[in-house]
KOLVO-278074 format. One record per residue: x, y, z of N, C-alpha, C in turn; residue in three letters. Coordinates in steps of 0.05 Angstrom, whole numbers, padded with zeros to 5 digits, always signed. Layout:
BEGIN
XYZXYZXYZALA ...
REM end
This chain:
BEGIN
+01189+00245-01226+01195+00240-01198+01172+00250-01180UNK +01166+00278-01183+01142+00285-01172+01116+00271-01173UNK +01117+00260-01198+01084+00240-01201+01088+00226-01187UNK +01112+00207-01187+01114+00183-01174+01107+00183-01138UNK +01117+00213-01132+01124+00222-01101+01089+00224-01095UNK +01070+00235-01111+01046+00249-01102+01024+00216-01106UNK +01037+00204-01123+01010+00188-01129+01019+00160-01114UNK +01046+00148-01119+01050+00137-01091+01038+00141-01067UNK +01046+00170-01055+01031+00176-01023+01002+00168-01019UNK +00989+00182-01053+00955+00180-01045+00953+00146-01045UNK +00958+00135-01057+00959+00107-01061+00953+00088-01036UNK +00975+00091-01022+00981+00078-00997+00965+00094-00975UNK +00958+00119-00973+00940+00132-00962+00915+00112-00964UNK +00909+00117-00981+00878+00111-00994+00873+00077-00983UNK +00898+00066-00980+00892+00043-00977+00895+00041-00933UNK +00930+00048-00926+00929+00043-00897+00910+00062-00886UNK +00905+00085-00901+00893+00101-00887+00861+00096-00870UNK +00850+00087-00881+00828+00069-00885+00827+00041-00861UNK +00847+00031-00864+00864+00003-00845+00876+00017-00819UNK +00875+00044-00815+00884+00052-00787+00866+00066-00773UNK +00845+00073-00791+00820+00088-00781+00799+00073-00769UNK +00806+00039-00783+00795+00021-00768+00804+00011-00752UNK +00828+00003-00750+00847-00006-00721+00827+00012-00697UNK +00832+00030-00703+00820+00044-00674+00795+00048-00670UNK +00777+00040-00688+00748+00036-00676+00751+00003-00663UNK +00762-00008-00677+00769-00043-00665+00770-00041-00637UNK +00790-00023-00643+00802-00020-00611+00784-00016-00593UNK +00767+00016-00599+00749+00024-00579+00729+00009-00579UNK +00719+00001-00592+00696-00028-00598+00712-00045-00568UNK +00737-00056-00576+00740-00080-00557+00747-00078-00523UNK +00738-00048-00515+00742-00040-00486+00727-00043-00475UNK +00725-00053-00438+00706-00047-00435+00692-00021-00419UNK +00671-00014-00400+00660+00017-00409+00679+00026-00383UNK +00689+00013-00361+00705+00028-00353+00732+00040-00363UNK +00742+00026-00386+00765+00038-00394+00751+00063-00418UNK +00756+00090-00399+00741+00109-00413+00765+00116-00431UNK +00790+00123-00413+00821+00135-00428+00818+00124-00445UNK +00826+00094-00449+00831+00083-00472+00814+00090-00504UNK +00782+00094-00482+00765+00091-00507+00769+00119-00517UNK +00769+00139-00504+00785+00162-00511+00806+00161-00537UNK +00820+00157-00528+00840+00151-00548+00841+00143-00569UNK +00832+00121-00569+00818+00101-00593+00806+00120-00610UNK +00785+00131-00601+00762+00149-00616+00778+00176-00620UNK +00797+00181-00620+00812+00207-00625+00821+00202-00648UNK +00840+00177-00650+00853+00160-00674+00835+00163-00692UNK +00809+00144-00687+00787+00144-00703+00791+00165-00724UNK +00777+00191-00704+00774+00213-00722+00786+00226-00736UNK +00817+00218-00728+00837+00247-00743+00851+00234-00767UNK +00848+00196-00766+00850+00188-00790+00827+00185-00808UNK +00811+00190-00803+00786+00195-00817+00783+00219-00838UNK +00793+00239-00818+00797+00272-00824+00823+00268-00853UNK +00843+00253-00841+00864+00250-00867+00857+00231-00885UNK +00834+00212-00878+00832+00195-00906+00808+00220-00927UNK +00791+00232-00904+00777+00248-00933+00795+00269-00945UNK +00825+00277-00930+00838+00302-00953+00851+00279-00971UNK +00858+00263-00967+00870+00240-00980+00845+00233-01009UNK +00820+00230-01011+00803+00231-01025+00799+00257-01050UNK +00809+00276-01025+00800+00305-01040+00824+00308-01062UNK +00851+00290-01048+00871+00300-01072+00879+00266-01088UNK +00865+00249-01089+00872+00233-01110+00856+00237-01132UNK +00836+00249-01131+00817+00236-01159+00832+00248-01176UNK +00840+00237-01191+00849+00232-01220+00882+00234-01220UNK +00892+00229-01203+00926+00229-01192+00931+00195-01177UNK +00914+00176-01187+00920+00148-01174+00923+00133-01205UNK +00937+00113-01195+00929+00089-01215+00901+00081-01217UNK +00895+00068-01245+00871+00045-01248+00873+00030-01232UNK +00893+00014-01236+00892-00014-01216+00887-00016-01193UNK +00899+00001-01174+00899+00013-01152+00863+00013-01143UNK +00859+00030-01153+00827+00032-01156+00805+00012-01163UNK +00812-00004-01177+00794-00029-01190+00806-00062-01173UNK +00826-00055-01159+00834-00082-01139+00814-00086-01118UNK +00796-00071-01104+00786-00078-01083+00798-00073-01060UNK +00825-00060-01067+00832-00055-01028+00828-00027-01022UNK +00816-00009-01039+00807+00019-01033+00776+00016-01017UNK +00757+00006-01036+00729-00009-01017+00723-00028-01040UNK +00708-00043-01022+00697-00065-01042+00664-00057-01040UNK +00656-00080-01065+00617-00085-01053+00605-00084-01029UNK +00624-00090-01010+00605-00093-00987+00615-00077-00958UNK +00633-00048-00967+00646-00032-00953+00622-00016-00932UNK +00611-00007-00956+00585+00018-00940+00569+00002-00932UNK +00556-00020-00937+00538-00034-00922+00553-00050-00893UNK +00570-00059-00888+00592-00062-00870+00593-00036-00843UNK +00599-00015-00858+00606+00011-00840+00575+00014-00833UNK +00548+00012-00846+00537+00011-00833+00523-00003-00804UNK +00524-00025-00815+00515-00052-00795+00542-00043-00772UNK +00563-00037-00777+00586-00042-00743+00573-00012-00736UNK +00570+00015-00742+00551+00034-00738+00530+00029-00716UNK +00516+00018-00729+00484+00009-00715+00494-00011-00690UNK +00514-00026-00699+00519-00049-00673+00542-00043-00649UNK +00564-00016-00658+00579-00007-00639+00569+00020-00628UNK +00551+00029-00644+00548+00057-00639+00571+00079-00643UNK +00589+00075-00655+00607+00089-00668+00604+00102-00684UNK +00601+00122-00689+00592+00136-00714+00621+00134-00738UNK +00616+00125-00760+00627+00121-00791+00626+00136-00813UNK +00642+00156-00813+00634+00172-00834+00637+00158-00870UNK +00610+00144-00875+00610+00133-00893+00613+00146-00927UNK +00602+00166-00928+00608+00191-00933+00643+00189-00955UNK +00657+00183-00932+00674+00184-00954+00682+00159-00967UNK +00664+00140-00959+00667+00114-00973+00646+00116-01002UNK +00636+00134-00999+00620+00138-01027+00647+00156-01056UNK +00654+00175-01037+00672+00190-01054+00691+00173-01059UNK +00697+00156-01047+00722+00133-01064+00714+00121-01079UNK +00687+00111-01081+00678+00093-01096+00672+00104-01130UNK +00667+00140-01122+00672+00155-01148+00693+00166-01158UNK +00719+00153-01143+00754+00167-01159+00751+00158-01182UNK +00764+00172-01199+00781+00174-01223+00803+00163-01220UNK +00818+00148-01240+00845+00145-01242+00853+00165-01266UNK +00876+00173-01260+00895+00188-01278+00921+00191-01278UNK +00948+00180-01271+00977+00183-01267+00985+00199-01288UNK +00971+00193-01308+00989+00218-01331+00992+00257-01329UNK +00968+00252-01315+00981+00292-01318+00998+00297-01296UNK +01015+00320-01294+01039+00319-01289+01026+00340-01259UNK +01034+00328-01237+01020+00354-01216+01032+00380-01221UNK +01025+00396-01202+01039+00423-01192+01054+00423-01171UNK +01068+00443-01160+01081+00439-01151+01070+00443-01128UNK +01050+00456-01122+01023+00468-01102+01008+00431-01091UNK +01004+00417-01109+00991+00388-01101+01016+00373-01082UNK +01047+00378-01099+01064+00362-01079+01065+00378-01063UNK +01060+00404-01051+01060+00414-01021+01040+00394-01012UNK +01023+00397-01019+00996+00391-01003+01004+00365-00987UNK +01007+00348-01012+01018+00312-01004+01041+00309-00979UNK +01056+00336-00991+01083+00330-00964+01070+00340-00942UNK +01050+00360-00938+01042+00366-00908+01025+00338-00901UNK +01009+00315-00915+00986+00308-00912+01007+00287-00896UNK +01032+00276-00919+01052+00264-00903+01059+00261-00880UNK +01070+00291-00871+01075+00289-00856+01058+00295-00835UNK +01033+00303-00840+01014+00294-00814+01012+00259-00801UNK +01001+00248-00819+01003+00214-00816+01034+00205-00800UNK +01051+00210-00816+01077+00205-00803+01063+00212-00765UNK +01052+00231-00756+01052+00247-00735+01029+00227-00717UNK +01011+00220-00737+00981+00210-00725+00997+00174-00715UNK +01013+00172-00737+01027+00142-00739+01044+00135-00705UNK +01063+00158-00707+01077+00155-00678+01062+00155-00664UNK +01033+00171-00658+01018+00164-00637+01009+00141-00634UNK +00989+00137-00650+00979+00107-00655+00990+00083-00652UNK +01018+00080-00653+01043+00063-00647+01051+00067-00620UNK +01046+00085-00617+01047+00087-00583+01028+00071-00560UNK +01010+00079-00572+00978+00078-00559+00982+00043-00564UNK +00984+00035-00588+00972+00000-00582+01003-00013-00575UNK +01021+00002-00564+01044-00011-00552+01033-00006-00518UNK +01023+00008-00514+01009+00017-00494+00990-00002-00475UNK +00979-00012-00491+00954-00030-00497+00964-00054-00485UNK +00986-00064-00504+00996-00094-00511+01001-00100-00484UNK +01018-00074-00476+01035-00079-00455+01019-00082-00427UNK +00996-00072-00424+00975-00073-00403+00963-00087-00408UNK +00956-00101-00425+00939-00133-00440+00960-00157-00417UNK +00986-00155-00435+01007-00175-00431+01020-00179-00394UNK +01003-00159-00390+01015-00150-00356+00990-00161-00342UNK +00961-00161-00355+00943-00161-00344+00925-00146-00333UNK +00944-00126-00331+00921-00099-00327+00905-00087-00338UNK +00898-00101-00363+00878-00090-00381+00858-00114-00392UNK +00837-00113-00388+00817-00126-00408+00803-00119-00434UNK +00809-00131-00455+00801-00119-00493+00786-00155-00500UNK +00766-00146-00518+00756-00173-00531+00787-00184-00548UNK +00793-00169-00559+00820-00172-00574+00839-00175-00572UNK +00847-00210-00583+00871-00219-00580+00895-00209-00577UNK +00914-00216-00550+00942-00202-00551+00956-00198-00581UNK +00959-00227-00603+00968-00227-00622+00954-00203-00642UNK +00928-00205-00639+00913-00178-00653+00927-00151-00654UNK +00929-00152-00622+00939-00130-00627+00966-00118-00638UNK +00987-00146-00623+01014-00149-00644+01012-00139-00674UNK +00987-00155-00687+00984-00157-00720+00980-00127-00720UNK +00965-00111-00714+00953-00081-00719+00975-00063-00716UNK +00999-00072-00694+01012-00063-00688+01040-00054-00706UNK +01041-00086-00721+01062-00084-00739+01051-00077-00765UNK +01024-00067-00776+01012-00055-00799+01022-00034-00791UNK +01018-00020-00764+01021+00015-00773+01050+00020-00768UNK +01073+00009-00765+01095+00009-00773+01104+00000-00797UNK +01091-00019-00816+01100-00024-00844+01088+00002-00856UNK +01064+00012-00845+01053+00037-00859+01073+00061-00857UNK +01081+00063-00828+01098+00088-00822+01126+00080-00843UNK +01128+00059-00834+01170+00059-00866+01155+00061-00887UNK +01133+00053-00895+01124+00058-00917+01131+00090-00935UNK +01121+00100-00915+01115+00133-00916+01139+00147-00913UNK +01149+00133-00897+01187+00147-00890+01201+00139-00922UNK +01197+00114-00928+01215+00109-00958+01198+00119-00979UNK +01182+00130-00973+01165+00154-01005+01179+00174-00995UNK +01179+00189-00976+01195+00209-00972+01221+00213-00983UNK +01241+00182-00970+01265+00184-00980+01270+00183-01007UNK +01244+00172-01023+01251+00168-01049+01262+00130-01062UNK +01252+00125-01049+01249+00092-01052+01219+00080-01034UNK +01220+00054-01040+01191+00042-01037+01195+00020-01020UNK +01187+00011-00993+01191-00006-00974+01185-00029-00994UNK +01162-00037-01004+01145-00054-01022+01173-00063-01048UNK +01193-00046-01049+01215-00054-01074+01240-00086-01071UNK +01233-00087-01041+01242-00112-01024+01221-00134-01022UNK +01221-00151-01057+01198-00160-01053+01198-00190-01036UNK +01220-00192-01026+01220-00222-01004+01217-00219-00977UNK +01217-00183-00971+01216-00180-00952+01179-00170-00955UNK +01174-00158-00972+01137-00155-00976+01131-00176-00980UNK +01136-00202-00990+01111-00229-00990+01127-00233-00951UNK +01148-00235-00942+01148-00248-00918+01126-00232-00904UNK +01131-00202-00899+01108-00196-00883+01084-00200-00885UNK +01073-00192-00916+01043-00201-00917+01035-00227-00912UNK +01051-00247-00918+01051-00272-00922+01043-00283-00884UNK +01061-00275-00872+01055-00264-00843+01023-00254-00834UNK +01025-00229-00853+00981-00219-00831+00973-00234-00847UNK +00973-00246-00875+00947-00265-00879+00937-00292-00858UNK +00973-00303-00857+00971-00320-00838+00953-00313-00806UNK +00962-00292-00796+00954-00286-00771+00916-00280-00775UNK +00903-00273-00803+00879-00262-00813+00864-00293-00799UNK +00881-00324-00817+00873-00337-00814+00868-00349-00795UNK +00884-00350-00765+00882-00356-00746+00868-00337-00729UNK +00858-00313-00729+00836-00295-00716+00809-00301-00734UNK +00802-00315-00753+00777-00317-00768+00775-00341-00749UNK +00787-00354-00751+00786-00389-00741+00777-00382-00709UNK +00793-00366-00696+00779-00363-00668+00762-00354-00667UNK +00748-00337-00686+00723-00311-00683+00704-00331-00698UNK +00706-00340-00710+00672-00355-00715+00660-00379-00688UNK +00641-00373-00702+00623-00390-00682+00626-00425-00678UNK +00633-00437-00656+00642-00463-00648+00636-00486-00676UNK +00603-00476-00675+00586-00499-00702+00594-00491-00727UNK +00599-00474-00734+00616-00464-00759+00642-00484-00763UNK +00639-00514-00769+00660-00526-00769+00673-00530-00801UNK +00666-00532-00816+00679-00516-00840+00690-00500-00839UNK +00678-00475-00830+00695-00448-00843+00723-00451-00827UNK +00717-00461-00798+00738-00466-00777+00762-00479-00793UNK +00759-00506-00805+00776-00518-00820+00795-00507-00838UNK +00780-00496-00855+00781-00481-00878+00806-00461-00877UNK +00789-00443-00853+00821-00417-00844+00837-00436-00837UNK +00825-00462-00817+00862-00467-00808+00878-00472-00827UNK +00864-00492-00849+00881-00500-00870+00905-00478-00880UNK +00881-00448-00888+00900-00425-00894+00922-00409-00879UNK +00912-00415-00855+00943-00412-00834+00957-00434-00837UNK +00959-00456-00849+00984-00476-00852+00992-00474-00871UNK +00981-00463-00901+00990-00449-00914+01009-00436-00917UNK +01001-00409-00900+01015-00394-00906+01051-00394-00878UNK +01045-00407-00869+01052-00417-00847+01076-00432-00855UNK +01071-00447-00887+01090-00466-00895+01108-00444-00919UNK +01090-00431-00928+01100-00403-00951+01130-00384-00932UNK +01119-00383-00905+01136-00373-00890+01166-00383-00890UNK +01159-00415-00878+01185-00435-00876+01197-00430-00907UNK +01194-00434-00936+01203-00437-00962+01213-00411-00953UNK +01201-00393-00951+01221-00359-00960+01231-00369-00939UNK +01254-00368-00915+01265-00374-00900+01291-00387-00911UNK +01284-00402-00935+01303-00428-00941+01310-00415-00967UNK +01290-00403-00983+01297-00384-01016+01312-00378-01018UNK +01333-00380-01049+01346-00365-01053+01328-00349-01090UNK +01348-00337-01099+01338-00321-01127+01328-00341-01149UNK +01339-00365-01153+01328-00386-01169+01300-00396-01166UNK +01294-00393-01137+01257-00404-01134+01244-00385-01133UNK +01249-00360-01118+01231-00336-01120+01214-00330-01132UNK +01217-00343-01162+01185-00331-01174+01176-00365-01175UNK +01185-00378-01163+01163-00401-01167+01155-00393-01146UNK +01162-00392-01119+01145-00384-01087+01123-00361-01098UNK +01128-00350-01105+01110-00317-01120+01100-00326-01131UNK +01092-00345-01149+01076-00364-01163+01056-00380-01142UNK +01064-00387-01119+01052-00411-01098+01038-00386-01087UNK +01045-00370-01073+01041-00348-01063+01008-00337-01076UNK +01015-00325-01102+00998-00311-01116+00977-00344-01116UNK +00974-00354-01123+00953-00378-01119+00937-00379-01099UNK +00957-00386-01074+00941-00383-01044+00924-00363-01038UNK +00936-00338-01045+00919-00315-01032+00887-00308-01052UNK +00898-00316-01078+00875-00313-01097+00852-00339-01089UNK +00864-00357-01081+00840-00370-01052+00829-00358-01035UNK +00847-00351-01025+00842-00342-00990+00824-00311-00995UNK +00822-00295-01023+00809-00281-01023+00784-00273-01025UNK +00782-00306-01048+00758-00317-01050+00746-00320-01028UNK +00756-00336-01007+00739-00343-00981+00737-00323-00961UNK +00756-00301-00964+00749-00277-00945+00726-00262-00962UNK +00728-00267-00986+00701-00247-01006+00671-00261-00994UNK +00672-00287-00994+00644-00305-00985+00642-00298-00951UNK +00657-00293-00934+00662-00286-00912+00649-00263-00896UNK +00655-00243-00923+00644-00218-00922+00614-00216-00925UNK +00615-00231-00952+00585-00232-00961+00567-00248-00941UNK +00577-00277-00927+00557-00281-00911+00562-00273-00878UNK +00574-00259-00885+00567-00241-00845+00561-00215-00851UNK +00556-00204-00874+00535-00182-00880+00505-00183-00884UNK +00515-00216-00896+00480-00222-00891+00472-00237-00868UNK +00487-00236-00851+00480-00251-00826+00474-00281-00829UNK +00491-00293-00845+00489-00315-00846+00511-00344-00846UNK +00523-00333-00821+00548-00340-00819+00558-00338-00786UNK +00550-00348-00774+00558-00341-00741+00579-00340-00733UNK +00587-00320-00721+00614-00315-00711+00614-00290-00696UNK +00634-00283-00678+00634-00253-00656+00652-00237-00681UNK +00652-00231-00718+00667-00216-00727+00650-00194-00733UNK +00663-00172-00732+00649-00148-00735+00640-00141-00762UNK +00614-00139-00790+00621-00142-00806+00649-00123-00825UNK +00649-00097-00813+00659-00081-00824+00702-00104-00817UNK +00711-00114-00798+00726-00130-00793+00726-00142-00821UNK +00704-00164-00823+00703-00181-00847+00714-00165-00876UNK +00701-00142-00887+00709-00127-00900+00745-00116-00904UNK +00749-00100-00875+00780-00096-00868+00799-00126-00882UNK +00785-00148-00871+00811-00166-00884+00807-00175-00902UNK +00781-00172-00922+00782-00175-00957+00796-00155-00963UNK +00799-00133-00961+00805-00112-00972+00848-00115-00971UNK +00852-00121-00949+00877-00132-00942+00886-00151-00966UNK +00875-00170-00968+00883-00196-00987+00883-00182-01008UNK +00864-00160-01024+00860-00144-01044+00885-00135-01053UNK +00902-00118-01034+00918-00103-01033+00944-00120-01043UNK +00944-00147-01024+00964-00165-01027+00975-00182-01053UNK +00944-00186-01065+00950-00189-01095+00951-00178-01114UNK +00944-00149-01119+00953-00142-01128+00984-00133-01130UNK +01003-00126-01108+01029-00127-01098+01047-00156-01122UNK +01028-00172-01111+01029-00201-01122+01030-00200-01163UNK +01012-00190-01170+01012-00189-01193+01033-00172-01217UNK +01036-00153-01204+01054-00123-01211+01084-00145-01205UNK +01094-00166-01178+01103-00173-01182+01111-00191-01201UNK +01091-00209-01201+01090-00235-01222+01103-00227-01253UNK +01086-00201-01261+01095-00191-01284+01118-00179-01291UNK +01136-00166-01277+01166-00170-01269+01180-00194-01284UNK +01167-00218-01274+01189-00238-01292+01181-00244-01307UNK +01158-00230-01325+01146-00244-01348+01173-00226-01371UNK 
REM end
């Protein structure tokens, strides 16, 4: 029970933790220079999830899964070169740093912690739990001065919706490790949500590239009708199709990963026009990463 409690947390750490530390450079990235508060803010987030993704580093190596580690939603190929280029182009400083030390974890679930590591994990817990209510505050904050008008962000109202409902699947996430069950164990309710931000991934790529980019434009929309139609079937599912949808499911996204992988690769090499930030491009490969594997662990269930 304890393994499960410590290497769970680092798990999902390693992964939202990472996905919230970027929310809020997004954020401060998409202000403009009179909104100082905001950018304030933003850049506070920044840092203090930054601060918890490197204790998060310091206590997984060799307390995670393989898989976990070898999926691509911890960093991929083109993570540190990414954090560099949004670096140089937001002026944000990135502590890349600890994108090297992930890239050198260990996996190990078999040795048994101490009882000293699950302190550690339950304070690290319950810090995030702490950083999470804020941060859920702040882009409800946001939405609501977006949606009122009183605020100008490069970033879509829906954007911020999407970001918004990540760090609440993150926060129950973290509340049901605590309690001793796994939000992710509801797997119709995990493909509806993900099934959901891929869709929304696809319809923010499709707006963010560049007008003449008429392929790639196509391409995402296709994958927002996709997933768009994956939505409608779970809606209508009962237990008899479930692993065929999980079947349709696991297909699509092992596309759609593909094309966020080429995505990445060519707006790192600048060869791909669009207003996406590369380190952005990266954030939502790494997303789909996460999703299939979810996807696979499931699949194998009904084998």
């Amino acid at each position: 029970m304890m393994q499960n409690y410590v290497s769970g947390s680092l798990e999902i750490h390693l992964f939202f933790g990472r996905i919230m530390k970027e929310h809020s450079l997004f954020l401060m990235a998409s202000f403009p220079e009179k909104e100082t508060a905001y950018k304030r803010q933003a850049d506070w987030y920044r840092t203090q999830f930054e601060k918890a993704l490197e204790m998060t580093v310091a206590l997984a190596n060799g307390r995670v899964k393989e898989e976990v580690l070898r999926s691509g939603e911890v960093v991929t190929q083109y993570t540190e070169k990414a954090e560099r280029q949004t670096q140089q182009l937001t002026g944000i400083p990135i502590m890349s740093s600890i994108t090297r030390e992930q890239q050198r974890l260990q996996s190990g679930c078999m040795r048994q912690p101490d009882g000293g590591v699950k302190q550690q994990v339950a304070r690290l817990n319950r810090r995030i739990l702490r950083l999470l209510d804020g941060l859920i505050s702040l882009k409800e904050r946001i939405l609501r001065d977006v949606l009122s008008c009183s605020l100008y962000t490069s970033n879509y109202p829906l954007l911020i919706e999407h970001i918004l409902r990540e760090a609440r699947w993150y926060r129950q996430s973290v509340l049901d490790i605590e309690n001793g069950c796994a939000i992710e164990d509801d797997t119709s309710m995990m493909e509806m949500f993900w099934n959901q931000i891929m869709m929304e991934h696809a319809e923010f790529i499709r707006g963010l590239l560049d007008p003449t980019e008429c392929e790639l434009m196509i391409t995402a929309n296709e994958f927002a009708n996709d997933y768009s139609h994956l939505l409608e079937l779970a809606d209508k599912q009962d237990c008899r199709v479930r692993e065929e949808l999980t079947g349709k499911t696991l297909e699509t996204t092992e596309k759609y990963r593909d094309f966020k992988a080429a995505g990445a690769e060519g707006i790192t090499e600048c060869k791909i026009r669009s207003i996406i930030l590369p380190l952005l491009a990266d954030h939502v490969l790494r997303e789909a990463n996460h999703y299939l594997r979810l996807l696979e662990a499931e699949k194998g269930e009904y084998k």
